[in-house]
OpenMM code with the backbone's topology and positions (N, CA, C; nanometers):
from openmm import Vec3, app, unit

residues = "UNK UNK UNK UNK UNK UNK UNK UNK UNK UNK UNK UNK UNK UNK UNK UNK UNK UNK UNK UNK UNK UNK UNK UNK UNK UNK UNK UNK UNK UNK UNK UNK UNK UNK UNK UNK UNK UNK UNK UNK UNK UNK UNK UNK UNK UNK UNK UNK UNK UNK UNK UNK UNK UNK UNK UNK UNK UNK UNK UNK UNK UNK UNK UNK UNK UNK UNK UNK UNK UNK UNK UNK UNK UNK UNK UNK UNK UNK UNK UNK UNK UNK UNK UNK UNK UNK UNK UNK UNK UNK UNK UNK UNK UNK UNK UNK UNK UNK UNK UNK UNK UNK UNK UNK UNK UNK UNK UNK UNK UNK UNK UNK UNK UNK UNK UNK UNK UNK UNK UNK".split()
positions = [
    Vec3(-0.2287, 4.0419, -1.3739),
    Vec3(-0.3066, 3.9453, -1.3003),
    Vec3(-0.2444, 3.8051, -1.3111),
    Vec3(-0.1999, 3.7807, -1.4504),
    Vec3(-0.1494, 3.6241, -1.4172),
    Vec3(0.0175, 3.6529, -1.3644),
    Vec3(0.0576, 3.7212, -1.4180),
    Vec3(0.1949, 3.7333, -1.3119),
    Vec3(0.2032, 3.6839, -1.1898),
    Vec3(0.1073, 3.7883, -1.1355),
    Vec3(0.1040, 3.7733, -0.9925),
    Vec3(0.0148, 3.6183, -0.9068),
    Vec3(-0.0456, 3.5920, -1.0189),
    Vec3(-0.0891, 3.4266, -0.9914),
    Vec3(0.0259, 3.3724, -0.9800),
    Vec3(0.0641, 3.3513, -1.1144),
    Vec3(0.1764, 3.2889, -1.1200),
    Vec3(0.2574, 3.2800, -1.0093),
    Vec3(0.3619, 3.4254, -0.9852),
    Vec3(0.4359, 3.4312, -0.8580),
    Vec3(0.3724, 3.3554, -0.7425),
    Vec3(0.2576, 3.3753, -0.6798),
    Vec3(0.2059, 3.3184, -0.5874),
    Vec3(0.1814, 3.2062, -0.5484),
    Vec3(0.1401, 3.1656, -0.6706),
    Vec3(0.1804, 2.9701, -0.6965),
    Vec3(0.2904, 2.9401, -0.6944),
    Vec3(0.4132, 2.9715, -0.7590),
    Vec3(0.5294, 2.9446, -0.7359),
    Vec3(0.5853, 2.9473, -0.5987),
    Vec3(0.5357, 3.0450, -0.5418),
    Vec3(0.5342, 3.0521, -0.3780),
    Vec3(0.5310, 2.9487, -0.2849),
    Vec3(0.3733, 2.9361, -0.3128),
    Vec3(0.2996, 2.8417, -0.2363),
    Vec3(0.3696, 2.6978, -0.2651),
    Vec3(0.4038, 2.6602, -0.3944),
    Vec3(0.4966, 2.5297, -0.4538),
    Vec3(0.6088, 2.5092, -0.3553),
    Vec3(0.6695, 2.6212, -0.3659),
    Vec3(0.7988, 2.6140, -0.2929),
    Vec3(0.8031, 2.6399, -0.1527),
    Vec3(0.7055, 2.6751, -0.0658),
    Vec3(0.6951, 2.6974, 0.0456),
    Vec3(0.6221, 2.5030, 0.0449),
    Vec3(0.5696, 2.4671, 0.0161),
    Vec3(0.5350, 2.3395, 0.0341),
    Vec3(0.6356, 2.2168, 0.0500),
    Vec3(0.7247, 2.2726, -0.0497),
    Vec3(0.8352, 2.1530, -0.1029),
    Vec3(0.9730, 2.1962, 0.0441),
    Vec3(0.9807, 2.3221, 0.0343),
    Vec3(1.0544, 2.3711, 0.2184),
    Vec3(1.0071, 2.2619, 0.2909),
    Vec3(0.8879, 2.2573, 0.3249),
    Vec3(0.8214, 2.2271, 0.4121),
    Vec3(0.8462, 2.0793, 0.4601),
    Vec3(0.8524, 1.9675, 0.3344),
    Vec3(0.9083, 1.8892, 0.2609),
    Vec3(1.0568, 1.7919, 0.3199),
    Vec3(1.1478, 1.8862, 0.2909),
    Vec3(1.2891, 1.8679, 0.3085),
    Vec3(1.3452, 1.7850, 0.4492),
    Vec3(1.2591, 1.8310, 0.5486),
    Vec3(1.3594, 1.7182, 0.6490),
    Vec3(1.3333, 1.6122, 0.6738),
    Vec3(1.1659, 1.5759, 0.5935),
    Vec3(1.1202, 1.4274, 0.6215),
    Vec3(1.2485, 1.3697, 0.5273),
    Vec3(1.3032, 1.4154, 0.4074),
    Vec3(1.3459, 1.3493, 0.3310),
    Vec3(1.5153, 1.3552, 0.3341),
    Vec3(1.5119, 1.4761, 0.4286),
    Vec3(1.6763, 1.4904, 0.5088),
    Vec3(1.7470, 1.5170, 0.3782),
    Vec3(1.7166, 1.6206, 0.3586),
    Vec3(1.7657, 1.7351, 0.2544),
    Vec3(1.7616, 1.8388, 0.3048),
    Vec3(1.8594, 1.9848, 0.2346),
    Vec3(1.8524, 2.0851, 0.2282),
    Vec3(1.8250, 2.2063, 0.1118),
    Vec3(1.7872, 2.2655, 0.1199),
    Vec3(1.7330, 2.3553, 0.0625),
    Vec3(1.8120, 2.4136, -0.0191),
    Vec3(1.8400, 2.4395, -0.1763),
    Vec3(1.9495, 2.4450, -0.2241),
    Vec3(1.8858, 2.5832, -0.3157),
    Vec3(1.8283, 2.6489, -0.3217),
    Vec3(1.7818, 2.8028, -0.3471),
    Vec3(1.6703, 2.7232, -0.4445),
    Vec3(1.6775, 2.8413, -0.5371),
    Vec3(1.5665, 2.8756, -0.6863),
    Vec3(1.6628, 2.9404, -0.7999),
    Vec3(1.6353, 2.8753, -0.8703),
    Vec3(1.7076, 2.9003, -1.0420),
    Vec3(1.5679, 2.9173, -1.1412),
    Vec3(1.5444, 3.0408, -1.1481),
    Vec3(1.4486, 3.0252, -1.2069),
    Vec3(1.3351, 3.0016, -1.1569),
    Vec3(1.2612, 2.9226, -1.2545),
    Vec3(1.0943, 2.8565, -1.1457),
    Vec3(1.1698, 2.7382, -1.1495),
    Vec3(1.2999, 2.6968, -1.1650),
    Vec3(1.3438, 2.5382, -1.0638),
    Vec3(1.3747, 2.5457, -0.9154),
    Vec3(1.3194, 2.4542, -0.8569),
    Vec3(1.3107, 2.4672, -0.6951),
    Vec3(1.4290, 2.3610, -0.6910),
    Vec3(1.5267, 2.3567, -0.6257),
    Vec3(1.7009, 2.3105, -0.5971),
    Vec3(1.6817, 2.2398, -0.4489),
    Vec3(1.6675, 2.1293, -0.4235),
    Vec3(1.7105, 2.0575, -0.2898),
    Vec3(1.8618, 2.0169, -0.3211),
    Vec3(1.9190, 1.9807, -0.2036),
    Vec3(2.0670, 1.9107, -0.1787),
    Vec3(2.0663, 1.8387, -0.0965),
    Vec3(2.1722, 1.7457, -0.1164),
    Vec3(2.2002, 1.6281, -0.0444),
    Vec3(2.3589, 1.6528, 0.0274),
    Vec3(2.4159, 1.6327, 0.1162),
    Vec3(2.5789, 1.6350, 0.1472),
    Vec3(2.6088, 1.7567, 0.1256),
    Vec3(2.5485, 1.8717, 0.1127),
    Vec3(2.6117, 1.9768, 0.0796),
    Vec3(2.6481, 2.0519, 0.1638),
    Vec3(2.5889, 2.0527, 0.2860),
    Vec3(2.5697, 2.1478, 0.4367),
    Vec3(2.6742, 2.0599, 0.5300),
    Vec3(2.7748, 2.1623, 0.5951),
    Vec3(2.8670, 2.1004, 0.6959),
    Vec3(2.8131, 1.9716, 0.7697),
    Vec3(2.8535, 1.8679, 0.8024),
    Vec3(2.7908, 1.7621, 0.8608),
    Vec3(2.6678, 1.7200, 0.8124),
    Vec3(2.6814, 1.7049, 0.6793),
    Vec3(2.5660, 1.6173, 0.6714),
    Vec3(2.6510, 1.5033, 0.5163),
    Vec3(2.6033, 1.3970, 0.5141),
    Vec3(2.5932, 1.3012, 0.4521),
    Vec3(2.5556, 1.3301, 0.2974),
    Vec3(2.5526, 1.3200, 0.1754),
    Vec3(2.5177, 1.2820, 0.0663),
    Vec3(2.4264, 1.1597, 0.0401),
    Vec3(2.2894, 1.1241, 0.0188),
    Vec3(2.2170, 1.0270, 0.0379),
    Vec3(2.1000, 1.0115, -0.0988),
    Vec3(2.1874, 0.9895, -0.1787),
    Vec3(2.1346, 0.9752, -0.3110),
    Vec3(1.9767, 0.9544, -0.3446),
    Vec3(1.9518, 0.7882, -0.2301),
    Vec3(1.8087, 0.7515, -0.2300),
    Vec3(1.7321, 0.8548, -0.2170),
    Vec3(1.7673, 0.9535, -0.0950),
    Vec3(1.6748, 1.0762, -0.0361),
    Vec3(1.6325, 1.1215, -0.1574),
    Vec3(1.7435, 1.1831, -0.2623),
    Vec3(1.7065, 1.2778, -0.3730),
    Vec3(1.6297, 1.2302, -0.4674),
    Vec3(1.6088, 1.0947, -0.4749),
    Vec3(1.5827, 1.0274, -0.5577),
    Vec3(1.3877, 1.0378, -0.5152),
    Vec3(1.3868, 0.9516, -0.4077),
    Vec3(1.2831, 0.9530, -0.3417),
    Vec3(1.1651, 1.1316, -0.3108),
    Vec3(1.2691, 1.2376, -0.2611),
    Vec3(1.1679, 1.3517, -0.3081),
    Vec3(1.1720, 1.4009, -0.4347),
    Vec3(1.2414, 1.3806, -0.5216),
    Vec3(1.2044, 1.3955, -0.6996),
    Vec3(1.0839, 1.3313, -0.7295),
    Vec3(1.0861, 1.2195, -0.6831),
    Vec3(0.9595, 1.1189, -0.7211),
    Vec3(0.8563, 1.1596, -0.6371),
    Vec3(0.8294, 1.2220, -0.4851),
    Vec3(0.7287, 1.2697, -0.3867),
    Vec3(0.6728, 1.3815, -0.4964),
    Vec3(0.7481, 1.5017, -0.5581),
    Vec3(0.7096, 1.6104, -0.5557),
    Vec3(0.6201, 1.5933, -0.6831),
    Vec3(0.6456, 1.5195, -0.8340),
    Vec3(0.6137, 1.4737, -0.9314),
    Vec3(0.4597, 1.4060, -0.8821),
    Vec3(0.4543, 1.3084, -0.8203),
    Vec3(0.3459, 1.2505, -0.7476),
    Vec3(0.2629, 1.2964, -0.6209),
    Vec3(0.3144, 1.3899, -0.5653),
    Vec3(0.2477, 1.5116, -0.4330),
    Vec3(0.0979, 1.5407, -0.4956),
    Vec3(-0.0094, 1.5087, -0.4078),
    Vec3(-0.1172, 1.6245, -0.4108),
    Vec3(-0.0824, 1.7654, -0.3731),
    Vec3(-0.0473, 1.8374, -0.4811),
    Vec3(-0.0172, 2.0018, -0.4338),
    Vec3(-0.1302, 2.0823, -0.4179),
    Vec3(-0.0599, 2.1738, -0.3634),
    Vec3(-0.1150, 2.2508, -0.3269),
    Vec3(-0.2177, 2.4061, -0.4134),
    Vec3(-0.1545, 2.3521, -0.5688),
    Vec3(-0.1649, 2.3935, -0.6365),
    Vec3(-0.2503, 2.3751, -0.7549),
    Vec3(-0.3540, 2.3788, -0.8246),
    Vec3(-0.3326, 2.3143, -0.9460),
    Vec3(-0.3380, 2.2830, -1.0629),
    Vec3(-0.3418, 2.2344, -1.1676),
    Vec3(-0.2724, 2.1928, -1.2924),
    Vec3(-0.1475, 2.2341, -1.2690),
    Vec3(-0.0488, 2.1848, -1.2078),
    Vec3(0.0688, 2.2303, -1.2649),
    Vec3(0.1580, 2.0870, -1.2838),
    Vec3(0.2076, 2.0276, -1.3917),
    Vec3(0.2899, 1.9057, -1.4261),
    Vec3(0.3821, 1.9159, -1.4122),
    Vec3(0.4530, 1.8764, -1.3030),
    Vec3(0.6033, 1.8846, -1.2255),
    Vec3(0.6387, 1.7544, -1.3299),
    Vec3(0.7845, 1.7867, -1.3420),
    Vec3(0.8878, 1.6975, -1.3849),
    Vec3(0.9679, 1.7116, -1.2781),
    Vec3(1.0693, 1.6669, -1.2583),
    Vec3(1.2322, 1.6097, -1.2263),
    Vec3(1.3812, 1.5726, -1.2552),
    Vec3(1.5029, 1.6308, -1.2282),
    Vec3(1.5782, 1.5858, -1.2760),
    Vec3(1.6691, 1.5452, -1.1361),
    Vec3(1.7257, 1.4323, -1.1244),
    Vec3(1.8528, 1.4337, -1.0196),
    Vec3(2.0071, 1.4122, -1.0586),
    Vec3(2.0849, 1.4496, -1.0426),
    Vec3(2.2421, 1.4458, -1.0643),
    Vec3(2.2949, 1.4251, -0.9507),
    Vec3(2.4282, 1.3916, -0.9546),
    Vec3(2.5478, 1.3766, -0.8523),
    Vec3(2.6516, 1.4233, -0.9383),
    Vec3(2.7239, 1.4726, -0.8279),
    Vec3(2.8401, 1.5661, -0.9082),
    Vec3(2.9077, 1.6802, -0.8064),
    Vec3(2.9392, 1.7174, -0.8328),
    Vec3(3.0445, 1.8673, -0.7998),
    Vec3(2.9110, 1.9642, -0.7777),
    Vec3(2.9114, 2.0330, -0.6293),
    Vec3(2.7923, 2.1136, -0.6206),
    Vec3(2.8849, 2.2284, -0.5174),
    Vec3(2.9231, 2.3635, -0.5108),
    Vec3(2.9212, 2.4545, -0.4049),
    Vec3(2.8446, 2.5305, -0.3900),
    Vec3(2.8167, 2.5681, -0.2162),
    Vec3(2.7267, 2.6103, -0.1953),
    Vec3(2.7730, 2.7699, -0.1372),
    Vec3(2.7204, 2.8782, -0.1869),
    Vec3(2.7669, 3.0329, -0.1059),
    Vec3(2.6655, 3.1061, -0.0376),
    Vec3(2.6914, 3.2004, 0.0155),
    Vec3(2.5579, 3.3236, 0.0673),
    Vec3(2.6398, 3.4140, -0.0226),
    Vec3(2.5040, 3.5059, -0.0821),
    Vec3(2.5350, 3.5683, -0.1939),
    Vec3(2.4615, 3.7135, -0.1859),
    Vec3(2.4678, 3.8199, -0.2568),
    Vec3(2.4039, 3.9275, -0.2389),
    Vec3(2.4221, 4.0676, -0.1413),
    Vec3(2.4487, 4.1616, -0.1902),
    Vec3(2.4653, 4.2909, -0.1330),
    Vec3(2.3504, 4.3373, -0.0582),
    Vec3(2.2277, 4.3627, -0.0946),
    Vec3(2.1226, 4.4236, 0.0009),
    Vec3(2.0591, 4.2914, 0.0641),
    Vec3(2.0513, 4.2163, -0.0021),
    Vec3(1.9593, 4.1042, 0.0460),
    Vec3(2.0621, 3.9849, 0.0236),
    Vec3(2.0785, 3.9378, 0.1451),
    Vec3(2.1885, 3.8038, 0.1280),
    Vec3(2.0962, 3.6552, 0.0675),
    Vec3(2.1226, 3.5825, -0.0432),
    Vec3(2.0901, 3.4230, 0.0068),
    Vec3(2.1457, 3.3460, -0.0236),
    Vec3(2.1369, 3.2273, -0.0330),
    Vec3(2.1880, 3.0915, -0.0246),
    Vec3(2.1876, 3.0362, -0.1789),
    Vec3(2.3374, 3.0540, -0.2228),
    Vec3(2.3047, 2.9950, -0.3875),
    Vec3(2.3876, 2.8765, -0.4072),
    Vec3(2.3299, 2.7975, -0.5065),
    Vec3(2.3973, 2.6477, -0.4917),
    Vec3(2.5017, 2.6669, -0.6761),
    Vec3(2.6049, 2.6179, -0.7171),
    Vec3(2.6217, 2.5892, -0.8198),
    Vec3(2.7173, 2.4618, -0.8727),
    Vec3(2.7284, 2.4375, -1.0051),
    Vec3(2.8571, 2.3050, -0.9949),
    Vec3(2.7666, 2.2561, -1.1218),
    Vec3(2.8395, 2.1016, -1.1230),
    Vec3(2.8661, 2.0689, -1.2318),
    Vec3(2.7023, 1.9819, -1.2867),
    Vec3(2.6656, 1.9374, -1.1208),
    Vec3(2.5364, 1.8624, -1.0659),
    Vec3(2.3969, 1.9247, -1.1272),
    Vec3(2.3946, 2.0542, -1.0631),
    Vec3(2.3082, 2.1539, -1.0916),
    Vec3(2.2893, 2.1559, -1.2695),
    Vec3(2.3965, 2.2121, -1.3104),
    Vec3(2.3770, 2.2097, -1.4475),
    Vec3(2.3198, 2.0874, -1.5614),
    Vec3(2.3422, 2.0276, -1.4976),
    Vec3(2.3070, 1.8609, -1.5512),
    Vec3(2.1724, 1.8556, -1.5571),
    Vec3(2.1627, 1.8387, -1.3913),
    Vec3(1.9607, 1.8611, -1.3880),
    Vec3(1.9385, 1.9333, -1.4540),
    Vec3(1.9594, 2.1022, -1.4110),
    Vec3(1.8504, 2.1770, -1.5041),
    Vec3(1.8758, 2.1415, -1.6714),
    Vec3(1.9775, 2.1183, -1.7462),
    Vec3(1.9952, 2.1212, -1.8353),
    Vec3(1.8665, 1.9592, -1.9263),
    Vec3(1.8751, 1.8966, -1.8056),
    Vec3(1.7673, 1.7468, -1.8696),
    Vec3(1.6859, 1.7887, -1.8269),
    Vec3(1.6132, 1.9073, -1.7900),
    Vec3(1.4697, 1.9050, -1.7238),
    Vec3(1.4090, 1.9703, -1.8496),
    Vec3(1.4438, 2.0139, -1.9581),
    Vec3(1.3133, 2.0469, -2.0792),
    Vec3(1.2991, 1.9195, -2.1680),
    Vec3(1.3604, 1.8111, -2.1030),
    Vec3(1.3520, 1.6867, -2.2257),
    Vec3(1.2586, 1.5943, -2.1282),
    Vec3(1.2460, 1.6359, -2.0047),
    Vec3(1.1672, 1.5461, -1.8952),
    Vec3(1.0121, 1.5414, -1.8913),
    Vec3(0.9715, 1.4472, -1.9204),
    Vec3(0.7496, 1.4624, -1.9430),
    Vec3(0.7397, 1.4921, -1.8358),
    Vec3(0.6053, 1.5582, -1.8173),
    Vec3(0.5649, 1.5790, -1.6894),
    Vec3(0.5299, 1.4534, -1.6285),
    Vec3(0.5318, 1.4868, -1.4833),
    Vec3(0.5000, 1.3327, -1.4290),
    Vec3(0.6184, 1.2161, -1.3935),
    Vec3(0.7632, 1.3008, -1.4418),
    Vec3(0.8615, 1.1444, -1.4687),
    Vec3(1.0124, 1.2103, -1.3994),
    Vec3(1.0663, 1.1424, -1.3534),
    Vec3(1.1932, 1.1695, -1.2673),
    Vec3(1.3273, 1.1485, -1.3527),
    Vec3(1.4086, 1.2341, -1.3770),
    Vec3(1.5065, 1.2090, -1.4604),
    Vec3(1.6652, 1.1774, -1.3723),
    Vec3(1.7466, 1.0640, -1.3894),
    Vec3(1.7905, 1.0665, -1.2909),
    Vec3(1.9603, 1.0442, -1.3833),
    Vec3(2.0525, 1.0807, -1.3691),
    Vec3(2.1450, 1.1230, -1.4267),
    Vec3(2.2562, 0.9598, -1.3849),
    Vec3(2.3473, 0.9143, -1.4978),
    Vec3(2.4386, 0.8043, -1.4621),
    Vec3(2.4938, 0.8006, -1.3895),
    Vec3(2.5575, 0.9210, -1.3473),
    Vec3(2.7129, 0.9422, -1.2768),
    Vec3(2.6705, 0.9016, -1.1156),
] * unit.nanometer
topology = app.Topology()
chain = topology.addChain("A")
for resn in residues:
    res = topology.addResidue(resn, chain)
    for name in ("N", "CA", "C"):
        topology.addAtom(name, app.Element.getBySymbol(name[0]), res)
Protein backbone atom coordinates (compact mmCIF):
# COMPACT_ATOMS: atom_id res chain seq x y z
CA UNK A 1 0.00 0.00 0.00
CA UNK A 2 2.59 2.64 0.67
CA UNK A 3 4.69 1.59 -2.27
CA UNK A 4 2.21 2.14 -4.45
CA UNK A 5 1.34 5.63 -2.78
CA UNK A 6 4.50 6.39 -2.93
CA UNK A 7 5.02 5.51 -6.75
CA UNK A 8 1.96 7.50 -7.50
CA UNK A 9 3.05 10.58 -5.84
CA UNK A 10 6.21 10.43 -7.38
CA UNK A 11 4.19 10.35 -10.53
CA UNK A 12 1.96 12.94 -10.02
CA UNK A 13 5.38 15.19 -8.76
CA UNK A 14 6.89 14.57 -11.88
CA UNK A 15 4.12 14.76 -14.23
CA UNK A 16 3.61 18.29 -12.61
CA UNK A 17 7.21 19.47 -12.80
CA UNK A 18 6.93 18.05 -17.02
CA UNK A 19 4.30 20.15 -17.07
CA UNK A 20 6.52 22.92 -15.70
CA UNK A 21 9.49 22.94 -18.14
CA UNK A 22 8.66 25.22 -21.03
CA UNK A 23 7.42 28.14 -18.97
CA UNK A 24 10.96 27.93 -17.69
CA UNK A 25 12.50 26.78 -21.21
CA UNK A 26 14.02 23.68 -20.06
CA UNK A 27 14.13 20.17 -20.96
CA UNK A 28 13.41 17.23 -19.44
CA UNK A 29 16.48 15.43 -18.44
CA UNK A 30 14.95 11.80 -17.17
CA UNK A 31 14.74 10.38 -13.35
CA UNK A 32 17.68 9.07 -11.26
CA UNK A 33 16.10 7.65 -8.72
CA UNK A 34 13.20 9.72 -6.97
CA UNK A 35 15.53 12.79 -8.43
CA UNK A 36 13.52 14.48 -11.14
CA UNK A 37 16.61 15.93 -13.79
CA UNK A 38 15.65 19.17 -15.90
CA UNK A 39 18.37 20.59 -18.49
CA UNK A 40 19.39 23.55 -19.81
CA UNK A 41 21.55 23.68 -23.46
CA UNK A 42 21.44 20.19 -23.71
CA UNK A 43 18.90 19.54 -26.70
CA UNK A 44 20.15 20.44 -30.36
CA UNK A 45 19.40 24.19 -30.68
CA UNK A 46 18.80 25.26 -27.64
CA UNK A 47 20.82 27.69 -25.43
CA UNK A 48 22.21 26.91 -21.83
CA UNK A 49 20.39 29.53 -19.49
CA UNK A 50 21.60 29.16 -16.09
CA UNK A 51 18.95 31.79 -14.57
CA UNK A 52 16.15 29.30 -16.00
CA UNK A 53 17.71 26.44 -13.79
CA UNK A 54 18.16 28.45 -11.15
CA UNK A 55 14.72 29.99 -11.14
CA UNK A 56 12.74 26.34 -11.50
CA UNK A 57 14.95 24.85 -8.58
CA UNK A 58 13.61 27.65 -6.57
CA UNK A 59 9.65 27.28 -8.31
CA UNK A 60 9.63 23.57 -7.44
CA UNK A 61 11.05 23.96 -3.60
CA UNK A 62 8.35 26.82 -3.23
CA UNK A 63 5.37 25.23 -5.73
CA UNK A 64 1.98 24.50 -4.12
CA UNK A 65 2.12 20.74 -5.16
CA UNK A 66 0.23 18.71 -5.94
CA UNK A 67 1.10 16.56 -3.40
CA UNK A 68 1.45 16.63 0.19
CA UNK A 69 3.98 16.82 2.91
CA UNK A 70 6.60 16.25 0.75
CA UNK A 71 9.96 18.76 1.44
CA UNK A 72 11.59 19.24 -1.88
CA UNK A 73 15.17 20.38 -1.80
CA UNK A 74 17.41 21.36 -4.82
CA UNK A 75 20.60 21.18 -6.27
CA UNK A 76 21.90 23.10 -9.59
CA UNK A 77 25.34 22.54 -11.38
CA UNK A 78 26.95 23.52 -14.66
CA UNK A 79 29.27 21.31 -16.15
CA UNK A 80 29.77 18.54 -18.70
CA UNK A 81 26.23 16.86 -19.22
CA UNK A 82 25.48 14.06 -22.31
CA UNK A 83 22.45 13.28 -23.23
CA UNK A 84 21.43 9.43 -24.95
CA UNK A 85 18.19 7.27 -25.74
CA UNK A 86 18.81 4.24 -23.92
CA UNK A 87 17.18 0.78 -23.49
CA UNK A 88 16.38 -2.47 -25.34
CA UNK A 89 12.55 -3.11 -24.80
CA UNK A 90 11.65 0.21 -23.70
CA UNK A 91 13.78 3.13 -25.08
CA UNK A 92 14.39 6.54 -22.86
CA UNK A 93 16.07 9.56 -22.55
CA UNK A 94 19.10 9.42 -20.05
CA UNK A 95 21.15 12.40 -19.08
CA UNK A 96 24.82 11.90 -17.52
CA UNK A 97 28.28 13.97 -16.87
CA UNK A 98 30.07 15.60 -14.55
CA UNK A 99 26.91 18.29 -13.73
CA UNK A 100 24.52 15.61 -12.80
CA UNK A 101 26.80 14.07 -10.37
CA UNK A 102 27.49 17.20 -8.51
CA UNK A 103 23.77 17.92 -7.94
CA UNK A 104 22.77 14.67 -6.96
CA UNK A 105 25.79 14.20 -4.95
CA UNK A 106 24.87 17.89 -2.74
CA UNK A 107 21.31 17.00 -2.59
CA UNK A 108 21.52 14.82 0.92
CA UNK A 109 23.36 17.86 2.55
CA UNK A 110 20.43 20.24 1.12
CA UNK A 111 17.37 21.26 3.95
CA UNK A 112 14.29 20.97 2.67
CA UNK A 113 12.95 24.08 1.35
CA UNK A 114 16.56 25.49 0.03
CA UNK A 115 18.24 25.51 -3.48
CA UNK A 116 21.75 24.36 -3.69
CA UNK A 117 23.55 25.95 -6.37
CA UNK A 118 27.08 24.75 -7.30
CA UNK A 119 30.38 27.48 -8.05
CA UNK A 120 31.42 26.42 -11.31
Amino acid sequence: QLLRKTIRELHTLFTFFDAALETFGLDPGGVQGDTYVAVSGLLHGTRADPLAAISFAWWQVNARLPVEDVPLHAAVASGELAGAVAGSSRLRYVVAGGALEAAVGALPKVPAHAVWVSKD
